[in-house]
N, C-alpha and C positions, 0 to 999 in steps of 0.2 A: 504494500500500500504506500509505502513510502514516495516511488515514483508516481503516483497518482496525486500526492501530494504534492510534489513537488514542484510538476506541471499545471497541475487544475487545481488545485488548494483543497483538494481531497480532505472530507474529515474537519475542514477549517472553517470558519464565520463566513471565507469568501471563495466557497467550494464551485466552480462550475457545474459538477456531477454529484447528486445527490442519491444512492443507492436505497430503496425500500423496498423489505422484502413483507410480505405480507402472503404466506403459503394458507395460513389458516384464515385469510380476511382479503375471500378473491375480487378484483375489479370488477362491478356488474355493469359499470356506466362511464359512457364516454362524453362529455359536451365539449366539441371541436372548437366550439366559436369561443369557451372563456379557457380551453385547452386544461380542462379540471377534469379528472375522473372520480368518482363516487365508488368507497367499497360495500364490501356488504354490511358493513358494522357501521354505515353511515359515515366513513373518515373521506374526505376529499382533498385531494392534494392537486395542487394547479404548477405547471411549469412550463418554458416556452416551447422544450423539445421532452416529450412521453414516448418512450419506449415499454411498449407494455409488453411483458413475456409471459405468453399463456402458460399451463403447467403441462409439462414434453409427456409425449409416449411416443408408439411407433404410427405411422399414417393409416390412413381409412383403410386404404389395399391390405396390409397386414392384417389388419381386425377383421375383411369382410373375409376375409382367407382363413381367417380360425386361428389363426399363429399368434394373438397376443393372452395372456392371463388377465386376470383381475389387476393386477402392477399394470395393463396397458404395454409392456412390452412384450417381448416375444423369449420364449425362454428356450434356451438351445441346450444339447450335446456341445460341451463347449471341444468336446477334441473333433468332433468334422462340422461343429454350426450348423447338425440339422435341429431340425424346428423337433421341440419336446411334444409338440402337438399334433403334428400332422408330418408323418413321416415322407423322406424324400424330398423335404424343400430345406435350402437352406438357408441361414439367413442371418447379415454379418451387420455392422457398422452402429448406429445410433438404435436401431430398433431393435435389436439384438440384447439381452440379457447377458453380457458377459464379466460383470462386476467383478475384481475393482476394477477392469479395463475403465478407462477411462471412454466418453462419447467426444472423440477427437477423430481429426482425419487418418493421425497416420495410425491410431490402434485401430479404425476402419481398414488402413490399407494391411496393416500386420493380419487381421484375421479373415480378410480376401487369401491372402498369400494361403496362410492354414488352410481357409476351406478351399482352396482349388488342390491344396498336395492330397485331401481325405479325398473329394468328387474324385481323383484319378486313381486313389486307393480302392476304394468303395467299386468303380466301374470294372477294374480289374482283380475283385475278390481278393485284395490284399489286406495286410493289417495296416491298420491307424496306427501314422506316428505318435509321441508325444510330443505336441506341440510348446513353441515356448513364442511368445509375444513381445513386440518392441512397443514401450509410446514415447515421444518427446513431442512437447507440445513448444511453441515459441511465440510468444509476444510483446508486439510492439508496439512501448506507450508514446513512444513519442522519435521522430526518424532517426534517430542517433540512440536509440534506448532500448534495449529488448530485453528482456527475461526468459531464463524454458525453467521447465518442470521434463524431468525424465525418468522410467522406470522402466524393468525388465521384468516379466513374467513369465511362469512357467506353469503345467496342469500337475497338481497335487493328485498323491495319492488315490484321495476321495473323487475325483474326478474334476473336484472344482479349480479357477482360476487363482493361482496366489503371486505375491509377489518374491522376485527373490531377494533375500536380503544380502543387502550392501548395496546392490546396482543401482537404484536411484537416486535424486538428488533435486537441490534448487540451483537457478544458476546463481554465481555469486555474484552479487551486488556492491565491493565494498568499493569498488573505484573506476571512475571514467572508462577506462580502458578495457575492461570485462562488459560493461553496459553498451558502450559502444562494438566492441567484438563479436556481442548476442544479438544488437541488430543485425550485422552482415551475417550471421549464422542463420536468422529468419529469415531474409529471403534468399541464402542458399539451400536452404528446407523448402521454401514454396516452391522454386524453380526447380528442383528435386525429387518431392511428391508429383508436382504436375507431369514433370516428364517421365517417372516409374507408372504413374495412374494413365494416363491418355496417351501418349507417345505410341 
């Protein structure tokens, strides 16, 4: 938070960005013209730019497919990502159950990568690898200022996703030179995913 700060006076008297989360007290009401929304507990907060964030699950296609639970997403086989629901479909990225994976692009693209090595397992009556997962996530608060979060995963015993321990990290923040290093590092990551993902 501190670079939020730093830039927008995050947290301060003279904060540009004001953060309010209200999961138990959802927005019912929008009045565009005094740019005020109304929750359900009657609190209304007005600002010049409302970004309202519904509460996530997987899309409509998921749900009329039968593939999400009562959580709204979709819960998998997390060593080939097929669907716990309806077998034979698989199903990866944000709608996908693969907790702690985080719902990032590249633990999106990490668990593309798994489910296509299981789809040519599975086709050729072979065994499932044990999968292990990459995520680093990178962002930019400001063009010269970036931060990641990164972590390594692997499939536990019990089947389920855990994390391994030692392999992740924050990136470090304590001077210029690291902050600006993590910019150029995010957009050799964008340039990077986009050419692994589409290319």
């Amino acid at each position: 938070m501190s670079g939020w700060e730093k830039y927008y006076g995050y947290g301060t008297g003279h904060s540009m960005i004001e953060w309010i989360s209200i999961p138990d007290n959802p927005v019912i009401q929008l009045d565009v013209n005094t740019k005020t929304v109304t929750t359900d507990f009657a609190d209304r907060y007005t600002a010049d730019v409302l970004n309202i964030i519904p509460a996530q699950k997987a899309g409509v296609i998921a749900e009329k497919a039968g593939l999400t639970d009562d959580s709204g997403w979709c819960p998998v086989n997390h060593q080939s990502c097929e669907s716990s629901l309806q077998p034979d479909i698989h199903v990866i990225g944000d709608a996908s159950k693969h907790s702690p994976l985080p719902k990032s692009a590249f633990a999106a693209s990490s668990e593309a990568k798994v489910c296509a090595f299981a789809v040519v397992n599975l086709l050729n009556d072979q065994a499932l690898m044990a999968p292990a997962w990459i995520n680093t996530c990178y962002s930019l608060i400001a063009p010269m200022h970036g931060i990641s979060v990164a972590m390594v995963y692997k499939l536990s015993p019990d089947g389920l996703v855990s994390k391994v321990k030692g392999s992740g990290g924050l990136s470090r923040q304590s001077d210029e030179k690291s902050r600006i290093l993590e910019s150029g590092f995010a957009r050799q990551w964008y340039d990077s995913i986009t050419a692994d993902s589409f290319l």
